[in-house]
PDB file of N, CA, C and O in Angstrom:
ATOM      1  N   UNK A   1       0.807  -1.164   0.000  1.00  0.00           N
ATOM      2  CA  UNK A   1       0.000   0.000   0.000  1.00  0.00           C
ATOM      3  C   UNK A   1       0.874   1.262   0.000  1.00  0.00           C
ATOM      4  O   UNK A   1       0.382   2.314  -0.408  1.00  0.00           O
ATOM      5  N   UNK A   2       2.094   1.220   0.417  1.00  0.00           N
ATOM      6  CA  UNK A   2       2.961   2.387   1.081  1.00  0.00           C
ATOM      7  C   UNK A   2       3.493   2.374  -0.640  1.00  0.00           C
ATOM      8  O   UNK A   2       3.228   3.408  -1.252  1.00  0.00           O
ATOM      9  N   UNK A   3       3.973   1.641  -1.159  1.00  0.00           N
ATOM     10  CA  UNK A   3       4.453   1.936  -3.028  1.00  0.00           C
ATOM     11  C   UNK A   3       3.312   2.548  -3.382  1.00  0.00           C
ATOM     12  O   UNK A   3       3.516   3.707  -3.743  1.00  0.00           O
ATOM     13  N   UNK A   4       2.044   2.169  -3.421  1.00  0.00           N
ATOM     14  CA  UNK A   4       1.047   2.474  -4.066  1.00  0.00           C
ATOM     15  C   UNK A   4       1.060   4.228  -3.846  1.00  0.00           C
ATOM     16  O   UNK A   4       1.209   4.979  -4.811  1.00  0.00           O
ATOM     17  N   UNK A   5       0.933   4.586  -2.844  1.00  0.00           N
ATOM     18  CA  UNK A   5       1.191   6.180  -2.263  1.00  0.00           C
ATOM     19  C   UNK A   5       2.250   6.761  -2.650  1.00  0.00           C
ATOM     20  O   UNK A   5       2.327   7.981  -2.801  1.00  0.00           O
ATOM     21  N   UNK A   6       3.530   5.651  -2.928  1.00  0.00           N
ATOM     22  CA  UNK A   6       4.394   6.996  -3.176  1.00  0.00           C
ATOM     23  C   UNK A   6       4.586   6.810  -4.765  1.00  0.00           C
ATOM     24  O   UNK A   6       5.316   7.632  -5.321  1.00  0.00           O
ATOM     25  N   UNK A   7       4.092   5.969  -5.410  1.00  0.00           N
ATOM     26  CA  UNK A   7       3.966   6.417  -6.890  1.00  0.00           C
ATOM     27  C   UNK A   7       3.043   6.975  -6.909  1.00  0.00           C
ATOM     28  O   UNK A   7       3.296   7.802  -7.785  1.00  0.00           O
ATOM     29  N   UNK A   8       1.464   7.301  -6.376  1.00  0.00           N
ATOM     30  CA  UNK A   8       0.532   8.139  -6.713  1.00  0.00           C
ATOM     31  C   UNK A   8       1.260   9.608  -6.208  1.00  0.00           C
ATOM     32  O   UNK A   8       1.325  10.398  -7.150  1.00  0.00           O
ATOM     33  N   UNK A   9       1.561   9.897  -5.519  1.00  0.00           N
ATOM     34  CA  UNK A   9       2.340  11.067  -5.121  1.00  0.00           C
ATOM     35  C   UNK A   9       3.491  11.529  -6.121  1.00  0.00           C
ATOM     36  O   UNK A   9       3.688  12.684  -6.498  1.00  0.00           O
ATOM     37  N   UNK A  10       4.165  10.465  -6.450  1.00  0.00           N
ATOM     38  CA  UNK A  10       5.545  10.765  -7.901  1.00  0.00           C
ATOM     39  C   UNK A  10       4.540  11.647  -8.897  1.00  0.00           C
ATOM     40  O   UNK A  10       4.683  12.828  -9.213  1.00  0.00           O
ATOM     41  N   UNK A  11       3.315  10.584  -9.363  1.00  0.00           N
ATOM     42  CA  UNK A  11       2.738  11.218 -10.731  1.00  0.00           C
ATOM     43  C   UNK A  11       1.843  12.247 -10.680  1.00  0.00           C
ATOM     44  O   UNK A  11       1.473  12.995 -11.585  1.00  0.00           O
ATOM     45  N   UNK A  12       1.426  12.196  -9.120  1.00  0.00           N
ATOM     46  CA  UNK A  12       0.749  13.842  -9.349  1.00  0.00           C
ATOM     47  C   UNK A  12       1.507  14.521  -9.480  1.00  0.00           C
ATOM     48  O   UNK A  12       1.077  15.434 -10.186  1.00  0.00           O
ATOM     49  N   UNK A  13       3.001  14.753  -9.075  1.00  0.00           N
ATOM     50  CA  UNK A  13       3.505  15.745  -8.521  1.00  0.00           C
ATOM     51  C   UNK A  13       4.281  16.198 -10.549  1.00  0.00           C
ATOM     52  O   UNK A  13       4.441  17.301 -11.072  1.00  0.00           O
ATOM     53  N   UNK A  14       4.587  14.631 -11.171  1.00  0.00           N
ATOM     54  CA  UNK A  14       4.904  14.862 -12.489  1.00  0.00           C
ATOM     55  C   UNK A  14       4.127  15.786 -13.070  1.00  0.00           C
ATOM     56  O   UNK A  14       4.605  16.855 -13.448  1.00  0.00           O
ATOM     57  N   UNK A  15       2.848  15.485 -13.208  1.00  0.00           N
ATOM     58  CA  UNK A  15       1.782  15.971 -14.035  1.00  0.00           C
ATOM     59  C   UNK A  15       1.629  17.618 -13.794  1.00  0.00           C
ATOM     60  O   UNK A  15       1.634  18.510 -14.643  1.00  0.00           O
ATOM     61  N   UNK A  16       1.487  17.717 -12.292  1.00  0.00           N
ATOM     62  CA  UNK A  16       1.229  19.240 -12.078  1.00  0.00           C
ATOM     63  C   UNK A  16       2.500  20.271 -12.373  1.00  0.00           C
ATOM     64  O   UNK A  16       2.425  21.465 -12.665  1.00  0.00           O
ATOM     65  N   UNK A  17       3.955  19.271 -12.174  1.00  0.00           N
ATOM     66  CA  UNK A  17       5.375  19.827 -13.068  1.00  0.00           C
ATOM     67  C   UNK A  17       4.997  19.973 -14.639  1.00  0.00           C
ATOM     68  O   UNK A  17       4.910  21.012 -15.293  1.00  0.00           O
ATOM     69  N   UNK A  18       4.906  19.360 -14.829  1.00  0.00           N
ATOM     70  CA  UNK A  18       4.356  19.373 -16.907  1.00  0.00           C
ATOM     71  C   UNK A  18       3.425  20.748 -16.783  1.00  0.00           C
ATOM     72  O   UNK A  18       3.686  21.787 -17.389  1.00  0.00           O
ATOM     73  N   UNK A  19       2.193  20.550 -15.811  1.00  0.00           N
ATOM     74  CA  UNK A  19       0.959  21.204 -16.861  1.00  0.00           C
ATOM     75  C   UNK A  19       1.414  22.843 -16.562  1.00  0.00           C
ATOM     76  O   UNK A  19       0.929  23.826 -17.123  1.00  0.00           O
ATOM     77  N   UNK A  20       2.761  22.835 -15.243  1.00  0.00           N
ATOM     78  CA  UNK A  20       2.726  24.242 -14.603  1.00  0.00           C
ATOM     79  C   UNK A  20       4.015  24.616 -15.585  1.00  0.00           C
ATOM     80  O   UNK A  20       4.062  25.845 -15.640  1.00  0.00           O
ATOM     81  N   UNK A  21       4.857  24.151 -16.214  1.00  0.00           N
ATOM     82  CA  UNK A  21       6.200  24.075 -16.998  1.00  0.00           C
ATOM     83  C   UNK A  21       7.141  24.303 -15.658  1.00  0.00           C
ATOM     84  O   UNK A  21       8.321  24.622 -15.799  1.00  0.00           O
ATOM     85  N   UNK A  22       6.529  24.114 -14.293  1.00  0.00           N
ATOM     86  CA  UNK A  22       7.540  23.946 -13.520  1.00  0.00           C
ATOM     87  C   UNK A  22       9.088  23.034 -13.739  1.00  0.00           C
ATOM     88  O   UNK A  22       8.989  21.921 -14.255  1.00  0.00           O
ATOM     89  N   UNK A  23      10.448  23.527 -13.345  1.00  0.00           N
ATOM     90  CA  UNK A  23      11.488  23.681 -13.298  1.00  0.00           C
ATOM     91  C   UNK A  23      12.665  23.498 -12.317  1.00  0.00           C
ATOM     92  O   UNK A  23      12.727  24.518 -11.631  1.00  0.00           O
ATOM     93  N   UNK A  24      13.791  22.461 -11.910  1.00  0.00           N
ATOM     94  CA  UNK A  24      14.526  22.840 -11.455  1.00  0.00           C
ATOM     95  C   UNK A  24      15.783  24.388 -11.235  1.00  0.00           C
ATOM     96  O   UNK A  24      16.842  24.350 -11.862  1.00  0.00           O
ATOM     97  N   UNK A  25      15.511  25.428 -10.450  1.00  0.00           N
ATOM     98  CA  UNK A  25      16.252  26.737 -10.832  1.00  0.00           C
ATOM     99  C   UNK A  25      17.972  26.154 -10.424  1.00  0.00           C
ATOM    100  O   UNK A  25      19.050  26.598 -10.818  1.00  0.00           O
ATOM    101  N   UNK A  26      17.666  25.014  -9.498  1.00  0.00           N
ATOM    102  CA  UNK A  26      19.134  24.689  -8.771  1.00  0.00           C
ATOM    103  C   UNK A  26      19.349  23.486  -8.112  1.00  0.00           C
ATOM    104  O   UNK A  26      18.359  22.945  -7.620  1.00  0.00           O
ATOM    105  N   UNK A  27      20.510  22.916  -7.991  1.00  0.00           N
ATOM    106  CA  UNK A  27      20.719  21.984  -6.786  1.00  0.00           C
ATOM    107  C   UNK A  27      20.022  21.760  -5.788  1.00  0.00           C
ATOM    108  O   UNK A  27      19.609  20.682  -5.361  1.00  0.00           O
ATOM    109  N   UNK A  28      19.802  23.377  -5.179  1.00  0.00           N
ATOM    110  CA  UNK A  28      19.303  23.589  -3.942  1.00  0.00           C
ATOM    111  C   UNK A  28      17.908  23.254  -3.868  1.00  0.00           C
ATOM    112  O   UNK A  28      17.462  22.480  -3.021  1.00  0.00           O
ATOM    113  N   UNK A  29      17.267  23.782  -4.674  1.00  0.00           N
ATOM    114  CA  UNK A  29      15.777  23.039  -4.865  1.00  0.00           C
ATOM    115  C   UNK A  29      15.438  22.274  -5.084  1.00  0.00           C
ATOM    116  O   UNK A  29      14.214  22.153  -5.108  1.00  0.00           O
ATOM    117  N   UNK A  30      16.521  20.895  -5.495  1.00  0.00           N
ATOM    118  CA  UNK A  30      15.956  19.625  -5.811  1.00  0.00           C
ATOM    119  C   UNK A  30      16.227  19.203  -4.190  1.00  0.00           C
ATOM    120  O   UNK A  30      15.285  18.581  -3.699  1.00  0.00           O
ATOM    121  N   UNK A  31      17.261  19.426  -3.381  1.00  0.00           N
ATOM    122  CA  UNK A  31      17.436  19.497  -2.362  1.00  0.00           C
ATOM    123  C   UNK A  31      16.495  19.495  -0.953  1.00  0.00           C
ATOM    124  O   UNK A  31      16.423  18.831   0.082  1.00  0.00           O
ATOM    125  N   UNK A  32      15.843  20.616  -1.548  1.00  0.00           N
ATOM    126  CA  UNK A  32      14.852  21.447  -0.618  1.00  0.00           C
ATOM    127  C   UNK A  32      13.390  20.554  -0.521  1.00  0.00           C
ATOM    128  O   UNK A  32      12.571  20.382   0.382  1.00  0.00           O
ATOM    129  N   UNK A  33      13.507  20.075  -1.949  1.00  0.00           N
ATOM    130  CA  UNK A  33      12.178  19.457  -2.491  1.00  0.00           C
ATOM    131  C   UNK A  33      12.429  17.878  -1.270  1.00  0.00           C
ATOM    132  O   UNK A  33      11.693  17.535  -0.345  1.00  0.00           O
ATOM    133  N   UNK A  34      13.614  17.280  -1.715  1.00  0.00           N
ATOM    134  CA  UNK A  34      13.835  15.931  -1.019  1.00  0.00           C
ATOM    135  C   UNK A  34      13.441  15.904   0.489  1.00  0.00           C
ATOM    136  O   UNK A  34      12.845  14.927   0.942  1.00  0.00           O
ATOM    137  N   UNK A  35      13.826  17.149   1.398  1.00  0.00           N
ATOM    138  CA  UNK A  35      13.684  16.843   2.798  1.00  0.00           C
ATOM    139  C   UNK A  35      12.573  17.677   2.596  1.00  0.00           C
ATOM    140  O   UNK A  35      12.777  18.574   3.414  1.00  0.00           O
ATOM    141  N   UNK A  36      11.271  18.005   1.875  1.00  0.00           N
ATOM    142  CA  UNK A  36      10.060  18.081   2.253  1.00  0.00           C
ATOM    143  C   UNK A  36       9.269  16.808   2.137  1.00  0.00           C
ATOM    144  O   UNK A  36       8.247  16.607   2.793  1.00  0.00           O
ATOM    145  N   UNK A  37       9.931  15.705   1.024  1.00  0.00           N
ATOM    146  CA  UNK A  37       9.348  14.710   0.682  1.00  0.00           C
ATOM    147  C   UNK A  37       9.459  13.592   2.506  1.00  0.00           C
ATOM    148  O   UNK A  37       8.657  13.029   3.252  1.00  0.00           O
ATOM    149  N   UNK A  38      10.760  13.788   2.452  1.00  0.00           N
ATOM    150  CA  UNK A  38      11.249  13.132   4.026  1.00  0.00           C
ATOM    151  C   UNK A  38      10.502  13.311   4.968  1.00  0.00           C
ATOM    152  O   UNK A  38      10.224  12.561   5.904  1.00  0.00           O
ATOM    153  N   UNK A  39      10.073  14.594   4.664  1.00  0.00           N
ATOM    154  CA  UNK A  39       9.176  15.242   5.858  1.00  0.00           C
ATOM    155  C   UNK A  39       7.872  14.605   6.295  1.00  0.00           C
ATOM    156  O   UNK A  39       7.490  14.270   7.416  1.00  0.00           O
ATOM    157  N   UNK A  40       7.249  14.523   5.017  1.00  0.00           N
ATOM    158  CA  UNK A  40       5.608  14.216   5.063  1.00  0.00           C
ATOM    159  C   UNK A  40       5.675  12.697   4.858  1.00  0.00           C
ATOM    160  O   UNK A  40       4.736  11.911   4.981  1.00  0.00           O
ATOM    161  N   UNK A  41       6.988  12.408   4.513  1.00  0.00           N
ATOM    162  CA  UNK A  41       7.045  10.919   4.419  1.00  0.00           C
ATOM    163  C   UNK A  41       6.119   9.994   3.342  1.00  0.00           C
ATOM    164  O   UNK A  41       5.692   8.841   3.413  1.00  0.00           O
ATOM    165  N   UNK A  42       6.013  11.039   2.322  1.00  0.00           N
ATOM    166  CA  UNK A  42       5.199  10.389   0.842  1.00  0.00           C
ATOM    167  C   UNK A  42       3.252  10.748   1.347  1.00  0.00           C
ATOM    168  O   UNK A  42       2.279  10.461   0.649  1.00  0.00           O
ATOM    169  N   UNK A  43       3.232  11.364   2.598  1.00  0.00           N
ATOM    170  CA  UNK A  43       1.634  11.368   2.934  1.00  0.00           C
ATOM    171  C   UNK A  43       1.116  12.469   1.968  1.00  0.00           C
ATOM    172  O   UNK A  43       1.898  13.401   1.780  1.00  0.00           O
ATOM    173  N   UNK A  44      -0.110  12.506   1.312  1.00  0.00           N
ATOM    174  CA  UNK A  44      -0.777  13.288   0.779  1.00  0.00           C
ATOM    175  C   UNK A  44      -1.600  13.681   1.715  1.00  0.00           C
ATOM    176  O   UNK A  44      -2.148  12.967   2.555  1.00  0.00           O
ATOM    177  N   UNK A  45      -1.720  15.184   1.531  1.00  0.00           N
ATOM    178  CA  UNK A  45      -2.523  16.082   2.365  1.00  0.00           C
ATOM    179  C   UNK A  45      -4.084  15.466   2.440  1.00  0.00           C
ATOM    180  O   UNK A  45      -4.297  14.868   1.385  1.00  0.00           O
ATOM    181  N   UNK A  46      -5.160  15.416   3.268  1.00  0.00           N
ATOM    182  CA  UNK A  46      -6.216  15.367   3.721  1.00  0.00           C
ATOM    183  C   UNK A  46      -7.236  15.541   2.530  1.00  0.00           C
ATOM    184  O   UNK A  46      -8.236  14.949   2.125  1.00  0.00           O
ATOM    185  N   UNK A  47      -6.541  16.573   2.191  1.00  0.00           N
ATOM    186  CA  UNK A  47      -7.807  17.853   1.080  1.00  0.00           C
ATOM    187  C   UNK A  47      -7.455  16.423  -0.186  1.00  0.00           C
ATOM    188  O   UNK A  47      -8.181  15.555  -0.671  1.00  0.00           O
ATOM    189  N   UNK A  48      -6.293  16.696  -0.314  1.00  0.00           N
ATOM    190  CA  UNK A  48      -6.096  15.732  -1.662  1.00  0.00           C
ATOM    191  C   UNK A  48      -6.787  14.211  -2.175  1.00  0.00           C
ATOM    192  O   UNK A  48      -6.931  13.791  -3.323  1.00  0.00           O
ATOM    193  N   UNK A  49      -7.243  13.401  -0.515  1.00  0.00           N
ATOM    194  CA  UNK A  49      -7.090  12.052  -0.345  1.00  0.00           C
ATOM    195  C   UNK A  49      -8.816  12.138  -0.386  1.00  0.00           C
ATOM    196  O   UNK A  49      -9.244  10.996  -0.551  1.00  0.00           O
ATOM    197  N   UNK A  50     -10.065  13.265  -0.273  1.00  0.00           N
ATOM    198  CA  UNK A  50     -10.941  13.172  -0.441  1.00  0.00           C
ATOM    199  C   UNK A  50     -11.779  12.762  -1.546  1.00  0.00           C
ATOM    200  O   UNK A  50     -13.004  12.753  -1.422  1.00  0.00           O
TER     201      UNK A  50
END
């Protein structure tokens, strides 16, 4: 179940990169991005999971 979440989480996060032409600007933000992922630990927000 825990794969299942963190590939649904990979491809939203792809899709909304594509549709926004969002961008790496730096190191630092792929960085920044990783220990938010660490953070929430692959959980999707509440609002999202409705």
């Amino acid at each position: 179940m825990e794969a299942l979440h963190v590939n649904a989480v990979f491809n939203i996060v792809n899709r909304l990169a594509n549709a926004f032409g969002w961008s790496w600007d730096s190191d630092e933000h792929v960085r920044a991005a990783a220990r938010v992922i660490q953070g929430t630990r692959y959980r999707l927000p509440g609002l999202v999971l409705r």
